[in-house]
Every structure is written in C-alpha cells, then in structure tokens.
NUNUVO-741720 format. One record per residue (C-alpha): residue in three letters; x, y negated, z negated. Coordinates in steps of 0.001 Angstrom, whole numbers, plus 500000, padded with zeros to 6 digits. Layout:
residues N
alaXYZ/...
This chain:
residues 252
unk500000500000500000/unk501295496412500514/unk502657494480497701/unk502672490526497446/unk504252488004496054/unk501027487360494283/unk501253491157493114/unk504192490414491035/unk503290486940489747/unk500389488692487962/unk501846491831486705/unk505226490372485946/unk504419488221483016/unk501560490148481557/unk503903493042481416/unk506149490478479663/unk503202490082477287/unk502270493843476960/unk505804494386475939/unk506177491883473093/unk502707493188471566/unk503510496600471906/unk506864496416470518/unk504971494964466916/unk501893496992466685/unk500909499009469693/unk498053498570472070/unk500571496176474911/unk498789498651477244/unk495663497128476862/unk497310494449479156/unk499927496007481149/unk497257498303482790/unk494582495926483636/unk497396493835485066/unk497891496282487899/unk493964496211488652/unk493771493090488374/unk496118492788490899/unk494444495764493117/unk495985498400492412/unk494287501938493088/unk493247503600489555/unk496128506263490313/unk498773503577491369/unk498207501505488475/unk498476504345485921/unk501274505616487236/unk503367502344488157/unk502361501318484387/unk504056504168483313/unk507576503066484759/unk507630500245483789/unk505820500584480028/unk508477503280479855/unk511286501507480180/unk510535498695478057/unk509234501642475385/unk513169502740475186/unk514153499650474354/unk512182499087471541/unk512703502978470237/unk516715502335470523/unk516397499291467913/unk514099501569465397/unk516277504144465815/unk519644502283465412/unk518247501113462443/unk517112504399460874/unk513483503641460737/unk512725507239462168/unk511480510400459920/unk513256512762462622/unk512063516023460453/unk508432514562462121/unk510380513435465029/unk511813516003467017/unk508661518581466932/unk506649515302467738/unk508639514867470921/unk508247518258472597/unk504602518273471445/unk504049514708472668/unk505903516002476292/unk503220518675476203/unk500341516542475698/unk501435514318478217/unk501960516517481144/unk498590517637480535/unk496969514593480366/unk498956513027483147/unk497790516515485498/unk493977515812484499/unk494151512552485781/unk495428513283489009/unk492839515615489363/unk489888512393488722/unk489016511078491814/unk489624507411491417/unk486139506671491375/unk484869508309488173/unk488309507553486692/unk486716503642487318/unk483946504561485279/unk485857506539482707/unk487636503841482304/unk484854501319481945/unk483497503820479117/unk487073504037477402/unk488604500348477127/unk486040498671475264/unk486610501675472768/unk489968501064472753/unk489749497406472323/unk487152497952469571/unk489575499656467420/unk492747497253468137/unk490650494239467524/unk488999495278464357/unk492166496182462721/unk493038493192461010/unk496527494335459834/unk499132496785459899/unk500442495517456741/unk502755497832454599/unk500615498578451310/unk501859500943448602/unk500176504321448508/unk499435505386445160/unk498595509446446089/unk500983509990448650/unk500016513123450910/unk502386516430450445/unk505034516533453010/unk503381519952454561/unk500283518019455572/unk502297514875456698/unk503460517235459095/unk500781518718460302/unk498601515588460618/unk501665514067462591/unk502190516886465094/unk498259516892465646/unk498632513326466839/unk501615513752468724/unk500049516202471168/unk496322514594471260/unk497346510668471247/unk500210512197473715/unk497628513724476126/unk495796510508475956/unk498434508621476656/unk499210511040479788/unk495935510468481587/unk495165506930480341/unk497303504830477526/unk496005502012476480/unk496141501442472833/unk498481504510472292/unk500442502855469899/unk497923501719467875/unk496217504951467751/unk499320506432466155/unk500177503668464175/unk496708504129462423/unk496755507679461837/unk500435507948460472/unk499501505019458343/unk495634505989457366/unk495759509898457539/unk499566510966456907/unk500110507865454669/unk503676506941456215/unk505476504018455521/unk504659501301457919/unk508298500839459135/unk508787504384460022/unk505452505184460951/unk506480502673463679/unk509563504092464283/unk508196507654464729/unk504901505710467083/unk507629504825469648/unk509758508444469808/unk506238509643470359/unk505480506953473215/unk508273507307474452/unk508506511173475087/unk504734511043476077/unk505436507987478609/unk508270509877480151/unk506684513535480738/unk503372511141482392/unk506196509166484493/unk507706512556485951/unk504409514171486246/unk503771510990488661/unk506747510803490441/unk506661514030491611/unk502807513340492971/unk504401510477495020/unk501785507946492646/unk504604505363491587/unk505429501766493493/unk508963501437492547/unk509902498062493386/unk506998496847491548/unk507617498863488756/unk510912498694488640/unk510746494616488422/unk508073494648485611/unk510260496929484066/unk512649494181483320/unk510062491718482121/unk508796494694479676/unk512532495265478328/unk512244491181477534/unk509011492011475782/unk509966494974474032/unk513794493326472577/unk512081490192471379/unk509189492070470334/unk511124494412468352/unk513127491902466618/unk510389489491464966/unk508330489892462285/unk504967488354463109/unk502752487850459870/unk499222486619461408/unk500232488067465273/unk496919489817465773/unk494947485763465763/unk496970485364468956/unk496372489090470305/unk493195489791469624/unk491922486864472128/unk494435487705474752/unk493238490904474931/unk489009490040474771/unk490787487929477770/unk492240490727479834/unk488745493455478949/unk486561490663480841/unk489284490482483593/unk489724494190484240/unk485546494392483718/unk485264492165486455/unk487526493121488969/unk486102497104488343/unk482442495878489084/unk483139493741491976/unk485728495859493843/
C-alpha cells in the first residue's frame, strides 16, 4: 500500500506519545494503534506495523528496569516463554479475522479497554498489609503472562495496564517491579506477535521502522520521570484518540 508523507506526520508523533505513556503506566497502545487507522491503515497492517515499532521502543524501556534491578526474574523467565506462547497464538487468531469483523471486534474491545485505563486513577505504590504467599504470586503471574500475552498477540492495547493491575491488585507486587516484570512480559509477547507478522508479509517497514525511533524517544524519557498526577493529562488524550479511531472505523 502507498505511504505518505502525511502517513508519517500522524503516526510519528503519536507513537512519540504512546511511548512516553507506556513507558509510566501501560496502555501507550491505546494511541499507537489508532494512529495507524487513523492514518488508513488496513486492520492487519496496523496491528502488525504497531508491533515493530511498539516493540522496539518496549526494549528500551525494559533495558532501564532491568539495569536497575526492578525485575522479580524467579516470575520473569517462566513469564517470558509463557508470554511467547500466548502471543503466537493470539497473533495466529488474528490473521485468521478477516479485517472486517476484526473492525467490529475492535469497536466492541477499545472502549473496554479505555474504560479500565481511564477509571484507574493511580498506580500508586501502597503498602500491602497481607501480602500473598510466593506460590500463588506465581501462579497468578504466569496466568497473566500467557492470557494478557495472547491478548496482546491479536490486539494490544492497554496490555500494560492490564498487567500492571493484576500484579499489583491480584499478586500484590510491588509497584516498581510489578512494572519491571509488565515490560519483560510486553516485551517477549510484542516480539513472538512481531515474528508471527513478519513471516505473514503484514509489516510496513519503513513506516515502522521510523516510528520506531520516535517510540525509543518515548519510551527513554518515559522511563526516566516520575509523573505524580500523569493520568489528568492521559486520560483526555486518550478519550481524544477513542473518538478519532471511532470515527475513522464508521466512516471508512
């Protein structure tokens, strides 16, 4: 398909956006993905161009947690293969959608998604009184990894948030390595989904490739800052970017 100029002036800095969100408390795909429809991209295009470029800037971000040991890699390392599991299989299902009910699934599945990131006022470290025993830790953890993974494989959008909320709410983690441990798990899951859409010949590189560079901006900065009321700027942005991506859906 051709690509503009126009193309990349959309994506470009939205991905910037998606990137610096992400990087703080998950969901940056509830903008990086509607940027590619938004700038008419085919359902299967935009998925899978998201991924390269979401992907990139993802490793970024996971480097910094990891370099400064803000990773439980006991959870970690089963989380990754289980997370490349998931993925593949989601990524496979949604080549298998033909791109007009994957419009309507996703019509169906962002507002959910959006529900959830803008009702959660905070990701704010509190001190758990009962903490859970590390046996069930475990298993709650690996359950996400492979469901939130397959998720993330066949759509993605608030990925991040989704395991930010059950390694904080249902495993109890500390915030700062619940993080850590939400991008390993990204990160494996964006991967297996990129190579799953490579090989289906689903990926525009040079797009990708160039918003890939504005999401490693996103993701550095991102990862560096501590942002105590960030979710009063997100939250609109986001509302912002549903109505876009509801738009262009009904009238293309």
């Amino acid at each position: 398909m051709e690509i503009t100029l126009h193309t990349f002036l959309i994506v470009c800095p939205l991905v910037f956006l998606a990137g610096l969100i992400d990087s703080i408390a998950g969901g940056g795909g509830l903008i990086s993905l509607p940027a590619y429809f938004i700038a008419g991209l085919p359902p299967h295009y935009a998925i899978a161009t998201n991924k390269l470029s979401s992907s990139v800037g993802t490793a970024i971000a996971t480097f910094r947690y990891c370099k400064n040991k803000l990773v439980d890699w006991g959870i970690g390392i089963p989380s990754i293969l289980l997370a490349l599991s998931g993925s593949t299989l989601g990524a496979n299902l949604a080549l298998l959608v033909n791109e007009k009910f994957l419009k309507y699934i996703l019509l169906m599945i962002l507002p959910v998604v959006g529900f959830y990131v803008i009702k959660n006022n905070s990701f704010a470290d509190k001190a758990k009184e009962n903490p859970l025993p590390r046996k069930k830790v475990c298993l709650i953890a690996f359950g996400a990894a492979f469901v939130i993974g397959a998720y993330d494989g066949f759509y993605g959008p608030g990925t991040g948030t989704f395991l930010i909320l059950i390694y904080t709410g249902l495993a109890r983690m500390d915030i700062r390595i619940a993080s850590g441990n939400t991008k390993l798990v990204n990160l494996s899951s964006n991967i297996a989904a990129l190579i799953t859409f490579i090989l289906n010949g689903k990926i525009i590189f040079l797009l990708g490739l160039t918003a890939a560079l504005f999401s490693i901006a996103g993701n550095y900065i991102g990862s560096g800052l501590v942002l105590k009321n960030g979710y009063k700027i997100i939250r609109p942005i986001i509302l912002t970017v549903i109505c876009l991506l509801f738009i262009k859906i009904i009238s293309g």
